[in-house]
LOMAR-343404 format. One record per residue: residue number from 1; residue in one letter; x, y, z of N, C-alpha, C, O in turn. Coordinates in steps of 0.05 Angstrom, whole numbers. Layout:
REM residues N
pos:code:nu:nv:nw:cau:cav:caw:cu:cv:cw:ou:ov:ow
NUM:a:X:Y:Z:X:Y:Z:X:Y:Z:X:Y:Z
...
END
This chain:
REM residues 333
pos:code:nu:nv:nw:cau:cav:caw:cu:cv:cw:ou:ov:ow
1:x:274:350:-221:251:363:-210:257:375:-183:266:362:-164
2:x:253:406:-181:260:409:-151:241:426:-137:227:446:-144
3:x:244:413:-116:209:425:-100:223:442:-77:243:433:-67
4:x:213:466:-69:214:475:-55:211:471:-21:188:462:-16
5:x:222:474:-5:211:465:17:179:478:24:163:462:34
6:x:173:499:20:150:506:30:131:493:5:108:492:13
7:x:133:488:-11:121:465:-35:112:431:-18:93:415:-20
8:x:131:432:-4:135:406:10:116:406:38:101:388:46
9:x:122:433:48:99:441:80:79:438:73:67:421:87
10:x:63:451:47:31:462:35:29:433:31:9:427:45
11:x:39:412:20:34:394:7:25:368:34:4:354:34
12:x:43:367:51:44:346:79:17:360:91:-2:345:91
13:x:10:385:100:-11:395:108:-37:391:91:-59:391:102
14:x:-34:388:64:-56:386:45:-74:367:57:-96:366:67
15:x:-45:344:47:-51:308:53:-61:308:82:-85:302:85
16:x:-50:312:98:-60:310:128:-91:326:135:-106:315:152
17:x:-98:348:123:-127:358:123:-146:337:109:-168:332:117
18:x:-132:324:84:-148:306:71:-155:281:85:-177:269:80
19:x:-140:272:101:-142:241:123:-159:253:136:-181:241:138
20:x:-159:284:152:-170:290:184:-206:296:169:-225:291:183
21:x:-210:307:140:-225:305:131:-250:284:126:-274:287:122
22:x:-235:263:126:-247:242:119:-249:224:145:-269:210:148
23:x:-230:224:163:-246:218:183:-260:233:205:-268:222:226
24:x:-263:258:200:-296:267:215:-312:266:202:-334:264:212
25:x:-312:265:166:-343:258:154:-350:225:156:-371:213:151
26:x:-323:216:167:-339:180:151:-333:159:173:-350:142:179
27:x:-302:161:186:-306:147:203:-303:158:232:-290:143:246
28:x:-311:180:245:-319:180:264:-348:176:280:-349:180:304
29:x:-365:170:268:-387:160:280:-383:133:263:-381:132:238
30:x:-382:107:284:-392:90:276:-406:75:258:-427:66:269
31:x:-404:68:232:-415:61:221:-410:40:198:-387:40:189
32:x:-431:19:186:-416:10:164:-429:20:137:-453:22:130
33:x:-405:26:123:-405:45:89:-425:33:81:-427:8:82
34:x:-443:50:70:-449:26:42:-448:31:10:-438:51:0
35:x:-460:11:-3:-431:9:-27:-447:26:-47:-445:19:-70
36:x:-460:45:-42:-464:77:-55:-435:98:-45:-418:111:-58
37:x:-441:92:-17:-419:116:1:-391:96:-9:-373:110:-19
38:x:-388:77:-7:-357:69:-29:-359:83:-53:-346:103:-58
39:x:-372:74:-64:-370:85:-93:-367:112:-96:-353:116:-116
40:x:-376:136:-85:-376:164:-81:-357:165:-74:-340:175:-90
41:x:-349:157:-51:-318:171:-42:-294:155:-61:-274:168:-68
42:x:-296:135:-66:-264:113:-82:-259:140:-107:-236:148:-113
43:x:-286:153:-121:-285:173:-138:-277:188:-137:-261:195:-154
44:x:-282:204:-116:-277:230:-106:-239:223:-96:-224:242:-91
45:x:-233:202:-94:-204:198:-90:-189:198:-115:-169:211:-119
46:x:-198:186:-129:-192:173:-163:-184:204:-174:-163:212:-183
47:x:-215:222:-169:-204:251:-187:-188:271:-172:-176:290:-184
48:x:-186:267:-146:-169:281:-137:-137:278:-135:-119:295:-135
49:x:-138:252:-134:-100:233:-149:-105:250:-185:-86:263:-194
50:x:-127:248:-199:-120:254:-225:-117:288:-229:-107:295:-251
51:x:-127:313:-206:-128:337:-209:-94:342:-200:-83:360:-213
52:x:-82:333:-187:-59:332:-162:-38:324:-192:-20:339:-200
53:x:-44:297:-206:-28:291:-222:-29:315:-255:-10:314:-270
54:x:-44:327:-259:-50:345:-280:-32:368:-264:-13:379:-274
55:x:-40:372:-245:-25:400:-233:12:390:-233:26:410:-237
56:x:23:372:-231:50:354:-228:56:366:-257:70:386:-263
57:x:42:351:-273:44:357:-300:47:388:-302:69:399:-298
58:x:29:401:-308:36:429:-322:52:441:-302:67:457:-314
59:x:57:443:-276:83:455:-270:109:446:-259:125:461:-247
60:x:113:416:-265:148:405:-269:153:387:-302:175:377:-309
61:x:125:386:-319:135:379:-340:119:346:-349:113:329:-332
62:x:115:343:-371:104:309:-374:116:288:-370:107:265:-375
63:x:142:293:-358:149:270:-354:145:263:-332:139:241:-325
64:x:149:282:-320:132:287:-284:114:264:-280:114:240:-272
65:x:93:285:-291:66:276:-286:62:258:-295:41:248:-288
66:x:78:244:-314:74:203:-322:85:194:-305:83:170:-307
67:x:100:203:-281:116:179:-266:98:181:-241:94:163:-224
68:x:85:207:-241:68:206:-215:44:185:-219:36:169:-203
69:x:34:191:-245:14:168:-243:14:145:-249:-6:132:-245
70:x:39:130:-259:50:104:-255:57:86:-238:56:61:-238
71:x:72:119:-208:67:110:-187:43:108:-177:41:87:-165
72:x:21:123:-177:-4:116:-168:-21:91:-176:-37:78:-164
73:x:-8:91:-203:-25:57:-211:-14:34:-197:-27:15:-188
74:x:18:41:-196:33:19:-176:33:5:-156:35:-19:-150
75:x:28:41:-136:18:40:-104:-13:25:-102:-19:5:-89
76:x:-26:41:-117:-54:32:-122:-62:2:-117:-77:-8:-101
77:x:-41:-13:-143:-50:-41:-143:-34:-66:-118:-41:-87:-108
78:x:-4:-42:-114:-5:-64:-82:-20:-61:-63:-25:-77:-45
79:x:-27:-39:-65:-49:-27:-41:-70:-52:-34:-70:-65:-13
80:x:-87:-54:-55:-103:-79:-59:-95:-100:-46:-108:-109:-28
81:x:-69:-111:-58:-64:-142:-51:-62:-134:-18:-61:-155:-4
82:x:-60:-107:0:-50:-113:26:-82:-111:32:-88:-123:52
83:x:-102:-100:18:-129:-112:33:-135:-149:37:-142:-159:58
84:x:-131:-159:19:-124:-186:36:-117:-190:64:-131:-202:80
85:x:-92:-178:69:-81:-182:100:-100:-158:117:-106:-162:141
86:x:-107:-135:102:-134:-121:122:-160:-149:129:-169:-150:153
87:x:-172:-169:108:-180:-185:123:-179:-201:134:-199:-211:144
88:x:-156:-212:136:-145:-223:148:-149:-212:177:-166:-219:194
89:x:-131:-195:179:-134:-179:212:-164:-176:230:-169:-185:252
90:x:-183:-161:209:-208:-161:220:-221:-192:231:-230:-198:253
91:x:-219:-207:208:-227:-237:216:-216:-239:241:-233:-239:259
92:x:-185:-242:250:-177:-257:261:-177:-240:294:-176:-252:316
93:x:-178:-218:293:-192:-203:314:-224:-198:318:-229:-186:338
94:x:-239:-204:306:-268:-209:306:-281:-179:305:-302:-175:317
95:x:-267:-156:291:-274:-134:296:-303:-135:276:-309:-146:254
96:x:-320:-117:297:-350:-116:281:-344:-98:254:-323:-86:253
97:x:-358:-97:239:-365:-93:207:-366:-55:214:-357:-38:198
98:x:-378:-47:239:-388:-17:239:-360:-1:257:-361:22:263
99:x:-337:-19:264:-320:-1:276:-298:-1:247:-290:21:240
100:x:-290:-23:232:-273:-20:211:-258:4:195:-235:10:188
101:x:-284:14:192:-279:43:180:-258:61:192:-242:75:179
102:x:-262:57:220:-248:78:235:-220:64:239:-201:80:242
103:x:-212:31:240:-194:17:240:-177:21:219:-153:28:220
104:x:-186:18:206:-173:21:173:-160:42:167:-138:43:157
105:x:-183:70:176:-172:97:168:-141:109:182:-123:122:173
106:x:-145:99:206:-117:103:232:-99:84:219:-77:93:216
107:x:-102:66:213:-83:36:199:-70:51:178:-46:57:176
108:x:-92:59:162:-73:72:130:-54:103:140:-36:111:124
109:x:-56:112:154:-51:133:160:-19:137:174:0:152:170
110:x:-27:110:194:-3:95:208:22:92:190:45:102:191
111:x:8:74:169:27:63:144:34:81:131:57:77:123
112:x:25:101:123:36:120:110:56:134:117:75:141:103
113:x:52:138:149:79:155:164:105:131:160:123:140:145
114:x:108:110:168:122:98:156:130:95:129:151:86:119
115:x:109:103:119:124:97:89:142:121:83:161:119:68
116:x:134:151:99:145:179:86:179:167:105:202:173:97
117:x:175:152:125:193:143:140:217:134:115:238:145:110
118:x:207:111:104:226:89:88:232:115:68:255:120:61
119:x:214:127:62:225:152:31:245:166:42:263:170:26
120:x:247:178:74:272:194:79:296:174:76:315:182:62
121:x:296:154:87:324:137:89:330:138:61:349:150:52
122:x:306:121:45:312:109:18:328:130:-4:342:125:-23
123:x:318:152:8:330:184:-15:355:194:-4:371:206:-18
124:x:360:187:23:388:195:29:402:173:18:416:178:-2
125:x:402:151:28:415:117:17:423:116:-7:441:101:-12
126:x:409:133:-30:406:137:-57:423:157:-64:441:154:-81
127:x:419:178:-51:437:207:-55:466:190:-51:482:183:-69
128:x:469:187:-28:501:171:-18:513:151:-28:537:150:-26
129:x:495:128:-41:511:107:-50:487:104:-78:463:101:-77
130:x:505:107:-101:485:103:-127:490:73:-132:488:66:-156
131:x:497:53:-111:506:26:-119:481:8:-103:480:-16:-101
132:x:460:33:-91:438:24:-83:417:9:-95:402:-10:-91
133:x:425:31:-116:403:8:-139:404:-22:-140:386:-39:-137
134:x:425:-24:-145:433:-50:-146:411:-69:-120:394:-85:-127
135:x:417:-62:-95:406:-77:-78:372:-76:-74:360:-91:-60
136:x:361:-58:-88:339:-46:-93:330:-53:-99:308:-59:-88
137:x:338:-60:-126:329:-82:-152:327:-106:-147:310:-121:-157
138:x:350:-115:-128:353:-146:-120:331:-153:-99:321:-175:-100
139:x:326:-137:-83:305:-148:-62:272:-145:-69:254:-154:-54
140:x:266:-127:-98:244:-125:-118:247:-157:-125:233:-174:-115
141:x:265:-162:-142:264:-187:-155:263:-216:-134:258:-240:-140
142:x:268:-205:-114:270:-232:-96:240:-235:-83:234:-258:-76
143:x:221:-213:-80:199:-207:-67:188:-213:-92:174:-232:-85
144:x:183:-210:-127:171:-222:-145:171:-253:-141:149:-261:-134
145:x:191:-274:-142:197:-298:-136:175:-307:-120:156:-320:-127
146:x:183:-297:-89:165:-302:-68:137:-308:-77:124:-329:-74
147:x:128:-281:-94:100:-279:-99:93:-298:-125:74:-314:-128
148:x:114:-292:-142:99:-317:-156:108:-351:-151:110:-365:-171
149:x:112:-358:-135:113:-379:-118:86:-383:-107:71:-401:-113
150:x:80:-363:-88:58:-359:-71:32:-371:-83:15:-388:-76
151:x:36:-352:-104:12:-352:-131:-16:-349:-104:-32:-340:-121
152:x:-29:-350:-86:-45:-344:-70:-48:-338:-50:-30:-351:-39
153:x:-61:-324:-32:-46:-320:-12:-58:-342:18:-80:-349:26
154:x:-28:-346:25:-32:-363:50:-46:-355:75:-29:-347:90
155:x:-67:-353:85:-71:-341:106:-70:-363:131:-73:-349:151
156:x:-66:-386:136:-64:-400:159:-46:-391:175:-51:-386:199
157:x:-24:-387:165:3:-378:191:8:-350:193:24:-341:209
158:x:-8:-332:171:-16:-308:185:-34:-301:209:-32:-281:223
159:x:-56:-324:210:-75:-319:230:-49:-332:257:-35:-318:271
160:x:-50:-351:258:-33:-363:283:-16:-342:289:-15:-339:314
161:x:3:-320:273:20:-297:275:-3:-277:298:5:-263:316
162:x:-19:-279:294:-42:-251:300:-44:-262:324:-38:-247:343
163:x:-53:-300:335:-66:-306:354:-38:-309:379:-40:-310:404
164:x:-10:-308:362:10:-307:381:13:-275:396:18:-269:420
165:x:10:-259:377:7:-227:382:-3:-217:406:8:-201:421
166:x:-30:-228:409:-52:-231:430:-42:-252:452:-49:-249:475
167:x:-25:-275:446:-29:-276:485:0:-258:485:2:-245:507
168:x:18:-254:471:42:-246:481:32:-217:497:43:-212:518
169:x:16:-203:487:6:-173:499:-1:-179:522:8:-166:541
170:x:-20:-201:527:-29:-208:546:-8:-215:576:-15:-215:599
171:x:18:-222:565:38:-218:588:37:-203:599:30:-206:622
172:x:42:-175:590:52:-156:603:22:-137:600:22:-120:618
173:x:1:-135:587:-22:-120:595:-45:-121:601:-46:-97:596
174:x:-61:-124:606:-88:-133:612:-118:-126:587:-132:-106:584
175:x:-118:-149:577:-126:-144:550:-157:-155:551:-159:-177:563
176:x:-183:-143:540:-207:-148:552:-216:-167:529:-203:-171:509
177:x:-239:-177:533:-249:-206:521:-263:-187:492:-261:-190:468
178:x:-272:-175:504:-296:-161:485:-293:-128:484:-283:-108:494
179:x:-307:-138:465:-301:-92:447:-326:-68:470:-350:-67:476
180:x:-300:-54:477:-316:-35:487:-320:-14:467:-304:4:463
181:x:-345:-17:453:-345:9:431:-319:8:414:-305:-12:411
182:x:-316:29:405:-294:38:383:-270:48:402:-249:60:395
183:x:-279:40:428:-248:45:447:-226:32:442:-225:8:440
184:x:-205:51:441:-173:32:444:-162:20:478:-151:0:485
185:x:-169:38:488:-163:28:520:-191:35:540:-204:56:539
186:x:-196:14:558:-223:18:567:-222:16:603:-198:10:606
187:x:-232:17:626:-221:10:649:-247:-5:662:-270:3:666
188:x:-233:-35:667:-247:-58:680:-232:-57:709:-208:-55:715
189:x:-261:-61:728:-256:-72:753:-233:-37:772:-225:-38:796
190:x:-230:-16:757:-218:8:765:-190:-3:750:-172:8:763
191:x:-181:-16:733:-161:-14:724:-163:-14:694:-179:-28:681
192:x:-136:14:677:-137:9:658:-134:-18:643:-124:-36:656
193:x:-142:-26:610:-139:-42:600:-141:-38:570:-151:-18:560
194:x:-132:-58:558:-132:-59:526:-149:-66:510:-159:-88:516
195:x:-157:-56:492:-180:-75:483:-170:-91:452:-148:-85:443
196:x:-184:-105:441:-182:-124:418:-184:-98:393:-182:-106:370
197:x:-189:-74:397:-194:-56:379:-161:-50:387:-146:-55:368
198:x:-152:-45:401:-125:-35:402:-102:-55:392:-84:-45:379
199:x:-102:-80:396:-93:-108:389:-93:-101:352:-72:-97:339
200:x:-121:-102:341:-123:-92:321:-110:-77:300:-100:-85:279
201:x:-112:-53:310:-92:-28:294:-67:-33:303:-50:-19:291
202:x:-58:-50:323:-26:-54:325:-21:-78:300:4:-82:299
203:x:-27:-87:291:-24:-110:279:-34:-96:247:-22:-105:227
204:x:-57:-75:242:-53:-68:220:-41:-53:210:-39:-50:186
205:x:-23:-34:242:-9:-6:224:18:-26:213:31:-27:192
206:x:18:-39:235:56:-45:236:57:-73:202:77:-82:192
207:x:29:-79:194:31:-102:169:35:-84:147:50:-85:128
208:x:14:-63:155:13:-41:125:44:-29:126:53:-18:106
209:x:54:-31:142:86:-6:154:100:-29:134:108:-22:112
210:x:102:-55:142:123:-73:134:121:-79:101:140:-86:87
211:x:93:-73:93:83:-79:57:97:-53:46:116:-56:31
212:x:89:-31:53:107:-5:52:126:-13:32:126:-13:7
213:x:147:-22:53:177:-17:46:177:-33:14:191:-22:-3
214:x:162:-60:9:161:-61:-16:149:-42:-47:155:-40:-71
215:x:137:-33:-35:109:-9:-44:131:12:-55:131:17:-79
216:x:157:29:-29:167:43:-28:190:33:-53:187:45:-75
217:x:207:17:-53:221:-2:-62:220:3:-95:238:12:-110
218:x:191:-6:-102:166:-9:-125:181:12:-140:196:8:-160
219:x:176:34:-127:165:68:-146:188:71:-147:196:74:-170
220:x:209:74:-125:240:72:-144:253:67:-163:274:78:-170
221:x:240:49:-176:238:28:-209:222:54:-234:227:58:-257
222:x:204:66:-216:200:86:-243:206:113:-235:197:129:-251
223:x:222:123:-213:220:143:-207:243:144:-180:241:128:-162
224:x:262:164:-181:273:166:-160:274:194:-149:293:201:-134
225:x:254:209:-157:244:240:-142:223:232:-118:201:220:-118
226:x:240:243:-95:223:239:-62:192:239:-58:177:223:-47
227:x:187:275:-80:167:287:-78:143:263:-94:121:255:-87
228:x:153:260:-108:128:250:-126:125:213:-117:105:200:-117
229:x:153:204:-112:146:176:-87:130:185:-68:106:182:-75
230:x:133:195:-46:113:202:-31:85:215:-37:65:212:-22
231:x:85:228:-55:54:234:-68:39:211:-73:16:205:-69
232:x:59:198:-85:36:175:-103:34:163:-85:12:154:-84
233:x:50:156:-65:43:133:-33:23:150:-26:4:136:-29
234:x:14:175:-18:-5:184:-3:-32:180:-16:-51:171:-2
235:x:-36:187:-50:-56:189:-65:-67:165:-71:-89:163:-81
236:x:-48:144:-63:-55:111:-67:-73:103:-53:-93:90:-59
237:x:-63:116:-23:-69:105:0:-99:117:3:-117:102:7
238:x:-101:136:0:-124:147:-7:-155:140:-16:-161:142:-40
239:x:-171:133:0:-193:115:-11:-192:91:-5:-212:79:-9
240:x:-171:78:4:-164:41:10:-175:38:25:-177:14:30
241:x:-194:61:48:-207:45:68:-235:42:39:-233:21:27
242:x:-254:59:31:-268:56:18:-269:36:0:-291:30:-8
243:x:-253:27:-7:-236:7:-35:-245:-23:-11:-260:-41:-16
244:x:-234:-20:6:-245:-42:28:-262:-49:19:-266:-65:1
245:x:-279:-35:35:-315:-43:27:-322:-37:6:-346:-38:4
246:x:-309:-31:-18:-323:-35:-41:-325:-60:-59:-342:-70:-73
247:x:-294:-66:-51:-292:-101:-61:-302:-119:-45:-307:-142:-52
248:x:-304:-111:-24:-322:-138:-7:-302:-167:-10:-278:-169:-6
249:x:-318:-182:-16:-322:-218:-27:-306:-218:-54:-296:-238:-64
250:x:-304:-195:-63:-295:-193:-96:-259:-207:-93:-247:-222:-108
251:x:-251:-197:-73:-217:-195:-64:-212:-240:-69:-195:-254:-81
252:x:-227:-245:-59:-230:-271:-60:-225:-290:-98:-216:-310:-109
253:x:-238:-268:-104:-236:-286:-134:-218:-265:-154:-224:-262:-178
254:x:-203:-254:-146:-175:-240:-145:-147:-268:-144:-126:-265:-132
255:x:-154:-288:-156:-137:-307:-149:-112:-303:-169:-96:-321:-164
256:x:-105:-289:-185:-83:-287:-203:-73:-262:-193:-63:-253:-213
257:x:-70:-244:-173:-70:-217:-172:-45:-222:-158:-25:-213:-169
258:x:-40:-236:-132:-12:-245:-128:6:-245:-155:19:-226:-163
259:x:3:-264:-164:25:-276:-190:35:-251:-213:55:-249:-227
260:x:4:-229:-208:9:-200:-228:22:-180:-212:26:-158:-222
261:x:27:-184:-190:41:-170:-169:73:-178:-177:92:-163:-181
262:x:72:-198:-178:103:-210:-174:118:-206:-200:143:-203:-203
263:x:96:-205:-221:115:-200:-246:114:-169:-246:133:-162:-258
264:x:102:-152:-239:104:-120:-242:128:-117:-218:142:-97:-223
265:x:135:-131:-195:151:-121:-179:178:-135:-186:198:-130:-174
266:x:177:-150:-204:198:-171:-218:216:-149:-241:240:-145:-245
267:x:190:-139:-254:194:-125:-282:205:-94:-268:221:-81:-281
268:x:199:-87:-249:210:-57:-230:244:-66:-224:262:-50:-229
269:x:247:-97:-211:271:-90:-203:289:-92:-222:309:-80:-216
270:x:288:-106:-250:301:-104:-272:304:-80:-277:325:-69:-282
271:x:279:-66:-277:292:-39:-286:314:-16:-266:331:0:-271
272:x:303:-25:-245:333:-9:-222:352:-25:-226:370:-14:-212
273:x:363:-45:-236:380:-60:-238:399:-46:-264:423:-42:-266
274:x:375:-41:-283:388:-28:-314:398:-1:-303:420:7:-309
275:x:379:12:-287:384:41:-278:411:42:-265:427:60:-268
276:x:415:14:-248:441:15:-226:467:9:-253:490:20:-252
277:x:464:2:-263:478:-5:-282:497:17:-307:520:13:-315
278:x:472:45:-318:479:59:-335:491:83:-316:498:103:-329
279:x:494:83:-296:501:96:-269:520:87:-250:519:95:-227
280:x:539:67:-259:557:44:-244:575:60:-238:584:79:-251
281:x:582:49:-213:603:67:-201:612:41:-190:631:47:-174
282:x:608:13:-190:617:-13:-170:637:-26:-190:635:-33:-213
283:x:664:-25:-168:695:-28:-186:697:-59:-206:706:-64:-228
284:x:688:-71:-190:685:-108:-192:667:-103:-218:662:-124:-229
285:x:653:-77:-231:632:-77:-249:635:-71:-275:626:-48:-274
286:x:640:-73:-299:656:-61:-319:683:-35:-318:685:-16:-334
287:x:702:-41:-292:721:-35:-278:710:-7:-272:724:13:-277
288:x:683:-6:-261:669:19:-253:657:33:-259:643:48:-246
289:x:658:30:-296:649:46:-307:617:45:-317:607:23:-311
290:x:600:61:-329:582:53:-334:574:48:-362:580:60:-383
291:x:555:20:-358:548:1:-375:529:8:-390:511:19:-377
292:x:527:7:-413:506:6:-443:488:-13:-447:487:-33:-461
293:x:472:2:-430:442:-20:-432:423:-7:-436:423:18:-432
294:x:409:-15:-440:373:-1:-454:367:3:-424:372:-7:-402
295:x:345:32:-441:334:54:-420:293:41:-427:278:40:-447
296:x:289:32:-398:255:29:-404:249:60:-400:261:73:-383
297:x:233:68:-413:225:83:-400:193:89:-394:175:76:-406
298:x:187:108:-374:164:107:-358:139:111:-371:119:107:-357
299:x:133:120:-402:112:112:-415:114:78:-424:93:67:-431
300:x:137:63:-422:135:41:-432:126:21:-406:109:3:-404
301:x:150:32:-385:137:18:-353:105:20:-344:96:3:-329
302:x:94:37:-354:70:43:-337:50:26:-354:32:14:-343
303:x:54:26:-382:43:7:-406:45:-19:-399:24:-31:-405
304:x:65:-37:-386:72:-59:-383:56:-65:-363:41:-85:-363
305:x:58:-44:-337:37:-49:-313:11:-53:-313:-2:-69:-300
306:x:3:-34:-333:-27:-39:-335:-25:-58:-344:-32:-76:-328
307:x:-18:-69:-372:-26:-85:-383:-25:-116:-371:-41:-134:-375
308:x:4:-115:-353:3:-144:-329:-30:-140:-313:-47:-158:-314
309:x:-35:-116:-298:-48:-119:-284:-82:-118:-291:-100:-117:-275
310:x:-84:-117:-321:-108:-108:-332:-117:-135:-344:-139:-139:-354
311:x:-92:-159:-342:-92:-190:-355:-100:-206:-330:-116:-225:-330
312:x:-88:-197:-310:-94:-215:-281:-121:-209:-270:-131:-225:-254
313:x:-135:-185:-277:-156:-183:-270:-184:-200:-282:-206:-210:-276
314:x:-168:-195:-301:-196:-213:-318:-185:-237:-324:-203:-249:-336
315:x:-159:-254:-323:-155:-282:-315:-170:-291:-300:-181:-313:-303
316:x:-174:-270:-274:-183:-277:-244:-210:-282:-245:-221:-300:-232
317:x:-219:-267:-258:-246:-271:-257:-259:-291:-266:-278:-302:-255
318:x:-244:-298:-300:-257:-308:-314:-255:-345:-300:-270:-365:-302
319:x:-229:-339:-285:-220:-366:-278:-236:-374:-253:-234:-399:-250
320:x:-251:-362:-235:-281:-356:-217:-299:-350:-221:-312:-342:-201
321:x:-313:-350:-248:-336:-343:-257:-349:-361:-248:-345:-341:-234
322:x:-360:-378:-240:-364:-400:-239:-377:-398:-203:-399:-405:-195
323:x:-354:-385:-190:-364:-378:-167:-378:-363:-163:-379:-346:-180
324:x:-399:-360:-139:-417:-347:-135:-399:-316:-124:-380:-316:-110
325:x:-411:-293:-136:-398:-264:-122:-402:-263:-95:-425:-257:-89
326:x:-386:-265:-78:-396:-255:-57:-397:-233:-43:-400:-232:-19
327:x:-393:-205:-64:-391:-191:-54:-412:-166:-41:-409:-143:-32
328:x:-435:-185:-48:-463:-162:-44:-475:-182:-9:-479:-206:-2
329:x:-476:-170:-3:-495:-178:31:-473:-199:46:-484:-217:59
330:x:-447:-198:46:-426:-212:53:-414:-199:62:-410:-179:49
331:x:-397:-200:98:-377:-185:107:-348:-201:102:-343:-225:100
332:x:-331:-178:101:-310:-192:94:-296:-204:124:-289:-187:141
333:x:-293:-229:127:-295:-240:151:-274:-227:166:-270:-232:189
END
């Protein structure tokens, strides 16, 4: 697939009108969504990832456009599991319910530049050493483990992580008790200062930056074209503040969604592993040459994904039915 550079300009400018778009209609005044205005916009994201992926399609071909939206289902569903650690952060910074919006939107935006970050290294690293895969694959499968270990997610020694964050700033800056508005820096007593909104987005760009690199990692497994990794990171990301507040309380009885994470990121690095493999160039490896192993391919990958992640959803539920929803007149703490 080869994209043109000015294909590549139109396209970074698209995405970037689309963020600056969305935050002068939604989160620049203050406010909290409600779950009409989720639902409208999560849509209006959904068909615009699906107009973007039809256009992929008819002008680089169907195979294209299956890997773009495989990555979007991919990105999509880690996306999710990092709203967890989005509430996490809000809780543990006490940010009110009506600045979030605007938190979230700078957060995802943050993460994304990092992520186009990890795609430049990851595509040169790739171009230069095709024995990358290999390590690719290995640190996919080692990050599945983790997660299905985890099987839920821990939040105690993430919060203590957040509450060390905050006095360490506090060394070196002068950090205020309470939210001045939707300000990042505010001036007490005639001196500048920090506020807990700024504390905030440092702690959500730099968690979303570090989830990334697995995210990035991910789509490698079905796809090793720049253009369409970074598409589907952008089109993912897209709507996750809305997706926020649309799950609410719901994220909570999401209790199998870890464990369906770990086998889709388990089942990715096998496959860069097969990929590193029919592509061997490592001497110590069938004396270099390359090995005869089965090809997944990306109508069968993207089949497997849903179908992990379309089992964990309604495991999850069915295995919390029982619980009350909390996701109607509930903030997510």
């Amino acid at each position: 697939m080869t994209v043109s550079v000015g294909v590549w300009v139109i396209t970074c400018v698209a995405i970037a009108a689309v963020f600056a778009f969305d935050f002068v209609n939604n989160a620049r005044s203050p406010h909290e969504p409600t779950f009409r205005e989720s639902v409208r916009w999560s849509l209006f994201y959904v068909v615009l990832a699906v107009l973007f992926g039809l256009l992929v399609w008819w002008h680089w071909g169907a195979e294209s456009g299956i890997e773009f939206f495989a990555g979007v289902i991919t990105e999509k569903a880690l996306s999710v599991d990092n709203l967890f650690v989005f509430t996490l952060i809000m809780g543990a910074f006490a940010v009110p319910r009506k600045y979030q919006a605007k938190l979230l939107l700078i957060g995802i935006v943050l993460a994304l530049v990092m992520r186009l970050l990890f795609i430049i290294a990851g595509t040169a690293v790739v171009g230069a050493f095709s024995w990358s895969f290999y390590l690719f694959g290995l640190v996919l499968i080692l990050t599945a483990v983790k997660l299905a270990r985890q099987k839920t997610h821990d939040t105690s020694s993430d919060g203590k992580s957040y509450t060390r964050l905050t006095a360490f700033v506090r060394r070196f800056v002068p950090v205020t008790d309470d939210y001045h508005g939707d300000r990042f820096l505010t001036t007490v007593d005639g001196r500048r200062a920090v506020t807990p909104m700024a504390l905030a987005l440092a702690a959500l760009g730099l968690t979303a930056g570090l989830f990334g690199l697995d995210s990035v990692l991910a789509i490698y497994g079905l796809t090793d074209d720049a253009y369409i990794v970074f598409t589907a990171n952008a089109f993912a990301m897209m709507g996750l503040r809305e997706l926020y507040f649309l799950l609410g309380g719901l994220l909570e009885r999401l209790v199998y969604l870890t464990l369906g994470l770990g086998i889709v990121l388990g089942f990715l690095g096998v496959d860069l592993i097969l990929h590193a493999l029919r592509k061997n160039s490592v001497p110590f490896i069938n004396n270099g040459a390359p090995v005869d192993v089965p090809e997944i391919s990306t109508a069968v990958a993207i089949s497997v994904i849903i179908t992990v992640l379309a089992v964990t959803v309604v495991a999850s539920l069915l295995r919390t039915r029982g619980v009350k929803d909390s996701a109607q007149g509930r903030e997510p703490a």
